[in-house]
N, C-alpha and C positions, 0 to 999 in steps of 0.2 A: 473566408472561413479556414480554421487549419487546419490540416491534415496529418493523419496519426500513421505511421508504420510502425508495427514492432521487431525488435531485432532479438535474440538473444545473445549474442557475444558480446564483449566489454565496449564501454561507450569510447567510440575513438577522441584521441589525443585531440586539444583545440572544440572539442565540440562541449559547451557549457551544458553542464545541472543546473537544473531548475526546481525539482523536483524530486523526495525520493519520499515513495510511499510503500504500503508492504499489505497482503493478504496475510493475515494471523488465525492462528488457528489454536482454539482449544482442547481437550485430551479425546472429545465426546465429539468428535466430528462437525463442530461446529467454527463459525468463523466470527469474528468481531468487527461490525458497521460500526462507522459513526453515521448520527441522525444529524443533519442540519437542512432550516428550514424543509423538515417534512417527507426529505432523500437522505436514500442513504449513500454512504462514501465510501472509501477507500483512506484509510488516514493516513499522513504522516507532513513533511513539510519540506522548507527551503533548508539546503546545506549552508552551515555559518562557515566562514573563515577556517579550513585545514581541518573542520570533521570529513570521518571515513562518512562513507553510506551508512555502516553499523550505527555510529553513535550517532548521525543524526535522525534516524529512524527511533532508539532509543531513548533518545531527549523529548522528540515529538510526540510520541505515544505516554510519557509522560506527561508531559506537559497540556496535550487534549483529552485523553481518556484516564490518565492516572493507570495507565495501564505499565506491569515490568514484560517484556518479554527474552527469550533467550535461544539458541540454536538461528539462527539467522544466515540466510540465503540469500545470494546476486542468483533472480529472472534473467533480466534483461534492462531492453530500455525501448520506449516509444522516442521515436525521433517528432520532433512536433515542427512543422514548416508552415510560419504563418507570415506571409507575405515576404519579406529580406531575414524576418527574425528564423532562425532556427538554433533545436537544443534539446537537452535529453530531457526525459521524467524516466530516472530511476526507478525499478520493481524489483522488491524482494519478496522473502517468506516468512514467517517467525513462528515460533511455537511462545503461546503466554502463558508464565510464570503466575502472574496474579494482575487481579483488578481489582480496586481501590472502590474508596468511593466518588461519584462524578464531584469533580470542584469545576472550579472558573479556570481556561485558557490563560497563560499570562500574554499571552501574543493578540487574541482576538476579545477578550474582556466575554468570551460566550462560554455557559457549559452546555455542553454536546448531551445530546440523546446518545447511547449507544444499545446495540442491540445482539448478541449471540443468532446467528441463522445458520441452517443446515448447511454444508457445504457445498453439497449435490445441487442448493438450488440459487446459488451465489449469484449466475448472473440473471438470475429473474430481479433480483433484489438490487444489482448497482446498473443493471439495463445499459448498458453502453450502446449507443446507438452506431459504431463504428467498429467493422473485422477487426482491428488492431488491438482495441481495448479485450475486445470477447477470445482473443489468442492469448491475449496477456495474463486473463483469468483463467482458462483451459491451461496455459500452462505452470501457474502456480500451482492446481488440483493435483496436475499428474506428477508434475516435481514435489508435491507433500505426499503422494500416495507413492511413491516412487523410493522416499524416504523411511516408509512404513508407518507415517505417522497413526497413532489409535483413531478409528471411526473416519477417518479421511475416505 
């Protein structure tokens, strides 16, 4: 089984992305899930070839939610150690611009449920069963309320 730490400082040199996903936030204190199969998520994806975090955070929310966002924040990163493999999962923050209407993935051929939730009650909604994930969301909150974002 593997094991999650979170870190906040920059993911060190040599250590691979795997991963960069973001907690996004609308003007009204709210946050945007993706639904699949029945849970909700955390979106975003795998880094391609020489994107920043930004643009592939960008391109993903695109391309699953039809979602623009803008103002974008480096969390941190979950170190994930699963047996010899170890590697980051990038966390950011975004404030969204606009949402579209839901289309088809071009990566997973699925379109996603997504869902607006209160912010206050974020991790009842993505339940992480692991300290590390529930740090990661704590401090996304306080880093957008820290921001002054509206209704955070």
């Amino acid at each position: 089984m593997a094991e999650y730490t979170w870190f906040t400082g920059p993911v060190p040199e040599g250590l691979p992305v795997r991963q960069v996903y973001a907690v996004v936030f609308d003007g009204d204190g709210k946050t945007l899930l993706r639904i699949d199969g029945g849970r909700y998520k955390l979106s975003g994806g795998r880094p391609e070839s020489g994107e920043t975090y930004e643009e592939t955070l960008t391109r993903e929310y695109l391309e699953e939610l039809n979602t623009e966002l803008t103002d974008i924040h480096y969390l941190g990163y979950l170190l994930v150690e699963d047996g010899a493999a170890r590697f980051a999962q990038v966390r950011m923050i975004a404030k969204i611009v606009r949402i579209g209407e839901s289309r088809v993935d071009p990566s997973s051929g699925k379109v996603y449920g997504r869902e607006l939730v209160p912010a206050d009650r974020l991790k009842e909604y993505v339940a992480y069963p692991d300290e590390a994930g529930n740090r990661m969301l704590e401090e996304a909150l306080k880093t957008a309320r820290g921001l002054k974002w509206n209704g955070v």
